[in-house]
C-alpha positions as a Python dict, from the first residue, in 0.01 Angstrom:
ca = {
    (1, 'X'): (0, 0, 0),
    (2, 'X'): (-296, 73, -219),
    (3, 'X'): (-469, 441, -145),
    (4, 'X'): (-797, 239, -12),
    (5, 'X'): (-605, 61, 289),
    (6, 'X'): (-369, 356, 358),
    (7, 'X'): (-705, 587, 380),
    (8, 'X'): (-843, 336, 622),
    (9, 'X'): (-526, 313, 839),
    (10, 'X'): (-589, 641, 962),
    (11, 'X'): (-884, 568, 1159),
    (12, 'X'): (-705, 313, 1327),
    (13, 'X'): (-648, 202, 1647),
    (14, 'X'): (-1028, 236, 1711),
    (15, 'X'): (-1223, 214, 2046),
    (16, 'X'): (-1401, -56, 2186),
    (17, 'X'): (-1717, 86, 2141),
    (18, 'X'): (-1632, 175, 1776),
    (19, 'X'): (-1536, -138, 1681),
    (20, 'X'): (-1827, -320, 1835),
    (21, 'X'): (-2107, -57, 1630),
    (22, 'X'): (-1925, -128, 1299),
    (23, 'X'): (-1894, -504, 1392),
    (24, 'X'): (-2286, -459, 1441),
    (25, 'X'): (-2341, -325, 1087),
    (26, 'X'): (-2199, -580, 892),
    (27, 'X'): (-2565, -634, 852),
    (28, 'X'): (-2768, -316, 817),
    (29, 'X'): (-2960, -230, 1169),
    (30, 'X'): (-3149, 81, 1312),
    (31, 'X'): (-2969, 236, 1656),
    (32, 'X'): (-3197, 20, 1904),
    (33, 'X'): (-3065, -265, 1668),
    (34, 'X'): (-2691, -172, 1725),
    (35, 'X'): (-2736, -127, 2058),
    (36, 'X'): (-2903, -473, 2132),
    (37, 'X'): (-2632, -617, 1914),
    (38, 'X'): (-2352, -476, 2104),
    (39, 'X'): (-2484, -571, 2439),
    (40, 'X'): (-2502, -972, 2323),
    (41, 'X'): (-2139, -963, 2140),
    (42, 'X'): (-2016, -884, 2432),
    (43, 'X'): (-2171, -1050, 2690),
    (44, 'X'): (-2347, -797, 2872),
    (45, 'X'): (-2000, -589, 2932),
    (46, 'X'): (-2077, -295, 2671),
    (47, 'X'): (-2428, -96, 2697),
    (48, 'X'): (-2415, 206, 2468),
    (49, 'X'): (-2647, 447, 2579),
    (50, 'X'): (-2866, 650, 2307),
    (51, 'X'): (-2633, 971, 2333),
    (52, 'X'): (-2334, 751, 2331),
    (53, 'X'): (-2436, 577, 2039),
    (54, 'X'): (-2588, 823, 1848),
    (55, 'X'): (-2320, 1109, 1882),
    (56, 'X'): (-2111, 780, 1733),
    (57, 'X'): (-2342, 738, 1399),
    (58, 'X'): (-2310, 1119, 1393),
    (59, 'X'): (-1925, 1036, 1357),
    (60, 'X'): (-1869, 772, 1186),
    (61, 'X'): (-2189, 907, 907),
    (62, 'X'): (-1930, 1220, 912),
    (63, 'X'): (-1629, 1020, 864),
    (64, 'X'): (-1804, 822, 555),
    (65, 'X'): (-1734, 453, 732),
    (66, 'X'): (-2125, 428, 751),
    (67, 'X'): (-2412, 573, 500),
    (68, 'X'): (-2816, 555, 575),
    (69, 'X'): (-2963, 305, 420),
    (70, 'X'): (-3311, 359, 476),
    (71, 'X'): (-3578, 327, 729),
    (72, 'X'): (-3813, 37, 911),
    (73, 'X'): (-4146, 86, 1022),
    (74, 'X'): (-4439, 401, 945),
    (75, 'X'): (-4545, 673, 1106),
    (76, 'X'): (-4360, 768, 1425),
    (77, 'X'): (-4228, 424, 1452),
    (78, 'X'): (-4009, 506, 1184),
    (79, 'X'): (-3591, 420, 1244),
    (80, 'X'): (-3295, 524, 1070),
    (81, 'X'): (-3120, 230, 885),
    (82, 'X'): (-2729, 205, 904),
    (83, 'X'): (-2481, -2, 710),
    (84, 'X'): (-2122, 31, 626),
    (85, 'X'): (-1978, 190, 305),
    (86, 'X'): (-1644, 43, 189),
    (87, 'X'): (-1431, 225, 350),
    (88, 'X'): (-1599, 133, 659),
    (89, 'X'): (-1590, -207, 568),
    (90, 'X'): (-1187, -177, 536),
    (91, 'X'): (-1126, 12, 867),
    (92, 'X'): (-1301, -318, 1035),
    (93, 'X'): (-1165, -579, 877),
    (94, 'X'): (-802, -410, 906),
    (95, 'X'): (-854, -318, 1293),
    (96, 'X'): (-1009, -716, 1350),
    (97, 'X'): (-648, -789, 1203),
    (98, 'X'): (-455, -572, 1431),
    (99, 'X'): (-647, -683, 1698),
    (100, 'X'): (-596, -1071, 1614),
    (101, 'X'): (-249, -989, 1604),
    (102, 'X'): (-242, -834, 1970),
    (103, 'X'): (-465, -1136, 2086),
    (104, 'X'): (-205, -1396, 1988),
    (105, 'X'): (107, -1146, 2156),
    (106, 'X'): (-96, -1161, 2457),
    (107, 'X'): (-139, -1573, 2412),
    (108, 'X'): (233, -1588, 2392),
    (109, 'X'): (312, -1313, 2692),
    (110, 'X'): (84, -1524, 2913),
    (111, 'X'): (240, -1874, 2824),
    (112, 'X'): (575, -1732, 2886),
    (113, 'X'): (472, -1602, 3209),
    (114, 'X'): (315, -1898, 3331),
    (115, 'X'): (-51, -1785, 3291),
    (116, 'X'): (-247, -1588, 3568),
    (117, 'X'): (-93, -1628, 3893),
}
């Protein structure tokens, strides 16, 4: 296992919330950007508040799976930009593939318990 993946396998499993900000950033947004995103992806079911999803940036800027990558607007209408670095980029695409994997156990639980009953 190269020392990239094995790096990013640490991070793993993430939460929901997690997931869904550095699903948001595969293009770069500002926070009111992430949290818009978030909110459509998933259908209304996950609203990340500003502390929630700031005190997340805070982490995951600490944790190097997201850098700044500049700011939008002038004056006091000026936002933060996010994106994902690399290793960021890793931890999602690995923990999409761990969760793809649980998806289809959970396809093949249900059909071998007859569905929802």
């Amino acid at each position: 296992m190269r020392d990239v993946e094995r790096g990013a396998r640490k991070f793993l499993p993430l939460s929901e919330a997690t997931y869904l900000i550095l699903a948001s950033l595969t293009e770069p947004r500002h926070g009111y950007g992430i949290m818009q995103d978030v909110e459509a992806v998933s259908g209304g079911r996950v609203r990340l508040g500003p502390g929630t999803l700031y005190g997340a940036l805070t982490n995951l800027l600490r944790q190097k799976l997201i850098r700044r990558s500049g700011e939008t607007g002038a004056g006091d209408e000026r936002r933060k930009v996010y994106a994902l670095t690399p290793l960021g980029e890793k931890v999602l695409v690995l923990e999409g593939e761990r969760l793809a994997s649980l998806s289809r156990l959970a396809s093949d639980v249900s059909k071998r318990l007859g569905g929802a009953r």
